[in-house]
C-alpha positions in Angstrom: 9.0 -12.3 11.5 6.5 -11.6 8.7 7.9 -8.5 6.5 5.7 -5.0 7.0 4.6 -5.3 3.3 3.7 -8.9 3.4 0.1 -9.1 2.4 -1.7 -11.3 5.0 -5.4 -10.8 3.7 -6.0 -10.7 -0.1 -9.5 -9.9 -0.5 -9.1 -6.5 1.9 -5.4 -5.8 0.5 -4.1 -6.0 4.2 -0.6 -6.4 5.2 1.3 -7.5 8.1 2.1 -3.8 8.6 -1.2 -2.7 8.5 -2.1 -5.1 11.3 0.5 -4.1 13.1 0.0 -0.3 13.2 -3.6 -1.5 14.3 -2.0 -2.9 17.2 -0.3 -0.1 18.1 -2.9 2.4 17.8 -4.5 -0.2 20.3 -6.1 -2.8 18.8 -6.5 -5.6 21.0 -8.8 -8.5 19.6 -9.4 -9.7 15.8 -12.8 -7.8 16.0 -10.4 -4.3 16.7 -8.4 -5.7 14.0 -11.2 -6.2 11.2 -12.3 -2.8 12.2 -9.5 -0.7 11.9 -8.1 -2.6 8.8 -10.7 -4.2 6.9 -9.2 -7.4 7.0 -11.4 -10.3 6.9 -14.3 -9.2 6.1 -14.7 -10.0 2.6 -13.9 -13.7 2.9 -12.5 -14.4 -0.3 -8.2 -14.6 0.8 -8.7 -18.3 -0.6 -9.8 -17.6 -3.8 -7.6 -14.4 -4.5 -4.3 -16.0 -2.3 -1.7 -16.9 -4.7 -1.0 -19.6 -2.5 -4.3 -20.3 -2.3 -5.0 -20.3 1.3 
């Protein structure tokens, strides 16, 4: 399992915590997701990944 402070979206500054909080507060598809967290919506995680991906 992906650790709460792993950051899962770069551009936004989202982590797999963040995500799942979202979840529990009911979010139940990406667009819920992207709403509630912000992730994804920049579309720049490839350029500012470190792993570049």
């Amino acid at each position: 399992m992906i650790a709460d402070d792993e950051m899962v979206c770069f551009c936004s500054q989202v982590t797999a915590g963040d995500i799942r909080r979202a979840k529990s507060a009911g979010a139940v598809t990406m667009d819920d997701i992207r709403s509630m967290t912000g992730a994804c919506t920049l579309g720049r995680c490839k350029e500012l990944s470190p792993r570049g991906r």
